[in-house]
C-alpha positions in Angstrom: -19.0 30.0 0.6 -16.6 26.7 1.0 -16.8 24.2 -2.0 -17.3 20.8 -0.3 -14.8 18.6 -1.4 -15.6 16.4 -4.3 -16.1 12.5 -3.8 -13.1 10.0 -4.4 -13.8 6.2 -4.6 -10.9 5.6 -2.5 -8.8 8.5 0.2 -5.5 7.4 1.0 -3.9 9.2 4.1 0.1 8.7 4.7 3.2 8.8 3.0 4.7 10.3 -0.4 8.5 9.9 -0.2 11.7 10.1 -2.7 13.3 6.6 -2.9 17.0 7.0 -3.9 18.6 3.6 -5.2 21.8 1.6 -5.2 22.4 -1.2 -7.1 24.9 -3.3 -4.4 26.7 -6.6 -5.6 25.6 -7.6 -1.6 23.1 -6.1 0.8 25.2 -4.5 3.6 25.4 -6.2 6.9 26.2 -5.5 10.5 29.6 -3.6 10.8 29.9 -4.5 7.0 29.7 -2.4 4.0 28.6 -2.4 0.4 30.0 -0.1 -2.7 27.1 -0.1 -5.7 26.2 2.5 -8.5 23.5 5.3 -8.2 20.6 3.9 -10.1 18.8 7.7 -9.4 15.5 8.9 -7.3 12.0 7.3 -7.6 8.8 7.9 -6.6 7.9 6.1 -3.2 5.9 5.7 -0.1 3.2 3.3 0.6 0.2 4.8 0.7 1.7 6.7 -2.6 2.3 3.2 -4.3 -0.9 2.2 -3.2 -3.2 5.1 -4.1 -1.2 5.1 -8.2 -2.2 1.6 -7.9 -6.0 1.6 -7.4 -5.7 5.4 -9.7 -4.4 2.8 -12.4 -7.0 0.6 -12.9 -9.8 3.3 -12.9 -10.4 4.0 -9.5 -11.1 7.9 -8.8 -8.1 8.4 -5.6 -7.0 11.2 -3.4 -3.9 10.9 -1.3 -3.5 13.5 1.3 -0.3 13.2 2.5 2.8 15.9 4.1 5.7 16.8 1.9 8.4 19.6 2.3 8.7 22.4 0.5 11.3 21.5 -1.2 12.1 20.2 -4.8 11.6 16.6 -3.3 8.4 17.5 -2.3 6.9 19.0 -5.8 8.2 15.8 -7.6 6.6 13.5 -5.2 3.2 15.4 -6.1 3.7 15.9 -9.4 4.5 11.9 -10.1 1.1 11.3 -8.3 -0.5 13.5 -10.1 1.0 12.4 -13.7 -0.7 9.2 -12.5 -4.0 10.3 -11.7 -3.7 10.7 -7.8 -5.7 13.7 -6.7 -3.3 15.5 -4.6 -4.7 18.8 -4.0 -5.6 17.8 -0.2 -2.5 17.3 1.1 0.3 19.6 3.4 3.1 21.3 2.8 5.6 22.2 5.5 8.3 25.5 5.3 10.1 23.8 8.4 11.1 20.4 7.2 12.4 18.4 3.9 10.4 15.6 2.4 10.9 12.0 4.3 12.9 9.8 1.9 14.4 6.2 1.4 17.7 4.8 0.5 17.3 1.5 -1.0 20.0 -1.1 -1.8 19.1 -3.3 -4.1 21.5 -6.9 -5.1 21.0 -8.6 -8.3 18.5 -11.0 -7.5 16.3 -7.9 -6.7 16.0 -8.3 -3.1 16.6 -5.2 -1.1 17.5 -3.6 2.2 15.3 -0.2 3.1 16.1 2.5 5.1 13.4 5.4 5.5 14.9 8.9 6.5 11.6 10.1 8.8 11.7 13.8 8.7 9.5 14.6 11.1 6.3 14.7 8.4 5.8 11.5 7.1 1.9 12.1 7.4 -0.5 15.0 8.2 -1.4 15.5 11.7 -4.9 14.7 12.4 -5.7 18.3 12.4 -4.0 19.7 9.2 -6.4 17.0 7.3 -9.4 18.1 6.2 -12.0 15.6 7.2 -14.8 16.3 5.0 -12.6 15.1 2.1 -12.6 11.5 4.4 -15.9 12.0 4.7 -16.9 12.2 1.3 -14.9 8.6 -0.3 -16.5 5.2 -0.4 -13.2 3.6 0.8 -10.4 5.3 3.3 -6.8 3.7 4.0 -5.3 5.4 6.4 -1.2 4.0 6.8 -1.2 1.9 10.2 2.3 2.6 11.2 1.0 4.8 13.8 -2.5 2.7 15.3 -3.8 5.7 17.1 -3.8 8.2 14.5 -4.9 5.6 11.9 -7.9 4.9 14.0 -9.2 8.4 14.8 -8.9 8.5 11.1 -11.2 4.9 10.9 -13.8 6.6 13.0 -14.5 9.2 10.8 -14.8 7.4 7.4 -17.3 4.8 9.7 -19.1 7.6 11.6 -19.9 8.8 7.4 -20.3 5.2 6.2 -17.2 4.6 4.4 -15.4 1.5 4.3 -11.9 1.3 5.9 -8.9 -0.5 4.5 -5.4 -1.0 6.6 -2.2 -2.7 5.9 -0.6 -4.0 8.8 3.1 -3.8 9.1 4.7 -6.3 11.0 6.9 -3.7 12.7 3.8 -2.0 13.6 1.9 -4.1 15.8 1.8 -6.3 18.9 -0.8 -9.1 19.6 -2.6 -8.3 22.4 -2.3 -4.2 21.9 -5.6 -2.8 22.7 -4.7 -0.3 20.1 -4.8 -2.7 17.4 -7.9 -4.0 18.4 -9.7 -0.8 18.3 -8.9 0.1 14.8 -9.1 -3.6 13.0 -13.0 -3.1 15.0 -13.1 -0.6 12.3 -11.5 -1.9 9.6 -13.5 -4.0 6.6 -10.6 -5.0 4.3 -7.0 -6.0 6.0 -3.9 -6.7 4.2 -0.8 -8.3 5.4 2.7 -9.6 4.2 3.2 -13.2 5.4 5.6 -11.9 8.2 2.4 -9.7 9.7 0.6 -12.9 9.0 3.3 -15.0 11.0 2.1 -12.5 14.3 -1.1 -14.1 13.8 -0.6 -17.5 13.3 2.9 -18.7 12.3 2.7 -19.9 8.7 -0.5 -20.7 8.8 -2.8 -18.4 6.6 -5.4 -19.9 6.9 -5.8 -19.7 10.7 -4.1 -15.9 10.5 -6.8 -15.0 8.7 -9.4 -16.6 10.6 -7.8 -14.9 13.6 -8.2 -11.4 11.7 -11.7 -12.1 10.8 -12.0 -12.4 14.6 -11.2 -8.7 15.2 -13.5 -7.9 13.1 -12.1 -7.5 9.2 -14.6 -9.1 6.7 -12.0 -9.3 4.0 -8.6 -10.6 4.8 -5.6 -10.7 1.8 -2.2 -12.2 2.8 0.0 -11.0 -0.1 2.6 -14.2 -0.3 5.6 -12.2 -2.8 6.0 -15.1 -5.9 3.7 -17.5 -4.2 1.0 -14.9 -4.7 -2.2 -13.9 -2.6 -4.3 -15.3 -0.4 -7.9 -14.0 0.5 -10.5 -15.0 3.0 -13.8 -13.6 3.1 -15.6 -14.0 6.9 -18.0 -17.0 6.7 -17.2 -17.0 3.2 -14.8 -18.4 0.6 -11.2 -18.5 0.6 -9.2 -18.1 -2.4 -6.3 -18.6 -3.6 -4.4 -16.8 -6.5 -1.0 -17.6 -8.4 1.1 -16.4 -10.9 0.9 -18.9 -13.8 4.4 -18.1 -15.2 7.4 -17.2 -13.7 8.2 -13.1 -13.6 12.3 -12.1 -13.8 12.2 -10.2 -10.4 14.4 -6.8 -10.5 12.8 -5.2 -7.5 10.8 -6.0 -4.7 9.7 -2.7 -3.5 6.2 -1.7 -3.5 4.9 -4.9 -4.7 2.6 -5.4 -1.6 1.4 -1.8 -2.1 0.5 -2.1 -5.8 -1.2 -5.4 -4.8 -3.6 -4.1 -1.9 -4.2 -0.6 -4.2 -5.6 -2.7 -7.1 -7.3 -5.3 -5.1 -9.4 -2.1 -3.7 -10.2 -0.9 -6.9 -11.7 -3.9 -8.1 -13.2 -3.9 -5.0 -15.0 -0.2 -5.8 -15.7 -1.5 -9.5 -18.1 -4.4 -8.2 -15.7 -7.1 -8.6 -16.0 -10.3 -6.5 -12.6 -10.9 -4.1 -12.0 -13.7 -6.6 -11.6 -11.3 -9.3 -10.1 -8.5 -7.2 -7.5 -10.8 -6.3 -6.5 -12.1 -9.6 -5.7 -8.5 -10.7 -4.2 -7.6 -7.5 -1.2 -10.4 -8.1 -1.4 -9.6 -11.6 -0.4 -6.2 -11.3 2.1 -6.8 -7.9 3.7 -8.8 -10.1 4.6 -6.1 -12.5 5.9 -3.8 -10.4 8.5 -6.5 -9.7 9.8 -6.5 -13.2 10.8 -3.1 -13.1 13.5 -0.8 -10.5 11.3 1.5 -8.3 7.8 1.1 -7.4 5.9 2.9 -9.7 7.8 2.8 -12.7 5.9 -0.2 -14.2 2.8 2.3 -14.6 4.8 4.4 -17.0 3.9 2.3 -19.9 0.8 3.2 -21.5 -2.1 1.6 -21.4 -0.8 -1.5 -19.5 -3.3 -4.3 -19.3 -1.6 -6.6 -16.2 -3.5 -9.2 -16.4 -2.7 -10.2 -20.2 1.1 -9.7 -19.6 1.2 -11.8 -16.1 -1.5 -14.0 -15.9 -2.6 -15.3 -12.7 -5.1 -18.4 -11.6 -7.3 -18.4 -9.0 -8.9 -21.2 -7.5 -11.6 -21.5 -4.2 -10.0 -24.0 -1.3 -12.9 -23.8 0.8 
């Protein structure tokens, strides 16, 4: 007789990756080139970053995600698993190696990405086993591919879960009736202010409000050192910033660690105001640190008292 699988707060579906980085005295143009050190090979991949996130602050999380089998692959697995990302859902494939990134990354801590897509940067729809979406309270599928993130919407709504997406600004088009169908089934949206710009230039406000439209009740717009933004549907909107100035090392992952915790909070009871205020707080330690996980090696970090953050209600 099949064990059902046990219940997570939060099932993440997408990407583990290897990030390899380059410390660059300039990011690397067109026709241009740029000769840096090896800084080594990090733990990466959004729905990774995200899922060690929302594991960090208490949140019971399963990623299922694809990985070779291939050294790559076991590190990316065992790093989850060091920090408390159930893991024991996800594929392995004999046939190809485990995606990866190379990252340059200048002094100032900005950074130019390029992924390496294997061919298994997530499970097909049918090598994941849908009882384990079934049985989670919240599900965040990656939205780089809109169909396959919805089909995977449908089924955490069908068992009444809650859905969660972060929308990519390279992976949507206004007007797309694909988008429309999964943010119909999303509750909690995230964007960067570019995916925001799609919406409704630089206005958050009305981006938001143009989410909420779709159907999202919860919209965040993560705003990199100007912090976060959140709108709740016929509700408040708040407002969240860091209340002393981080030295920024590294950008990547900061958007991830930010939507992970703001869904724990969200699964502990908090209030959006509350979620918020640790989702910036923690975002903004990842940026202290190369890699985007490497700020939850510390033990027993408490984000909040080491980057404070304010929040205040503007409507």
């Amino acid at each position: 007789m099949n064990t059902p699988p046990s219940l997570a707060d939060l099932v993440v579906i997408g990407d583990a990756s290897i990030d390899h980085y380059i410390r660059v005295p300039h990011l690397a143009q067109n026709d241009n080139k740029a000769i840096g050190g090896y800084l080594g090979a990090l733990g990466g991949g959004m729905s990774a970053n995200l899922a060690a996130a929302a594991a960090a602050l208490g949140a019971k999380t399963r990623l299922i995600t694809k990985v070779g089998v291939d050294p790559e692959g076991t590190e990316a697995l065992q790093i989850l698993q060091s920090l408390g990302v159930e893991t024991s859902f996800s594929v392995r494939d004999y046939s190809h190696r485990t995606w990866l990134c190379l990252i340059q990354l200048d002094d100032t801590g900005e950074k130019a990405l390029t992924g390496a897509d294997t061919g298994i940067k997530i499970p097909k729809l049918n090598e994941i086993d849908l009882d384990a979406v079934r049985r989670a309270r919240i599900v965040a599928p990656l939205a780089d591919d809109l169909a396959w993130a919805t089909d995977i919407a449908r089924v955490a709504t069908e068992a009444g879960a809650r859905v969660a997406i972060d929308l990519e600004p390279d992976a949507f088009h206004l007007g797309d009736a694909a988008l429309a169908e999964l943010l119909a089934l999303t509750d909690i949206a995230f964007l960067n202010e570019d995916s925001a710009a799609r919406f409704a230039g630089d206005d958050h406000d009305r981006a938001a409000q143009a989410v909420h439209a779709y159907g999202p009740g919860t919209v965040v717009v993560s705003r990199g050192q100007a912090g976060a933004y959140c709108s709740v549907a016929d509700g408040p909107v708040f407002r969240a910033t860091q209340t002393a100035t981080a030295d920024v090392v590294d950008t990547t992952g900061a958007g991830d660690a930010l939507a992970g915790a703001f869904l724990a909070g969200q699964l502990q009871g908090h209030s959006p105001a509350e979620s918020l205020q640790h989702a910036v707080a923690q975002a903004t330690a990842v940026v202290t640190h190369i890699g985007s996980r490497t700020y939850l090696n510390q033990p027993n970090p408490h984000f909040l008292n080491d980057y404070p953050v304010s929040v205040e209600r503007i409507r």
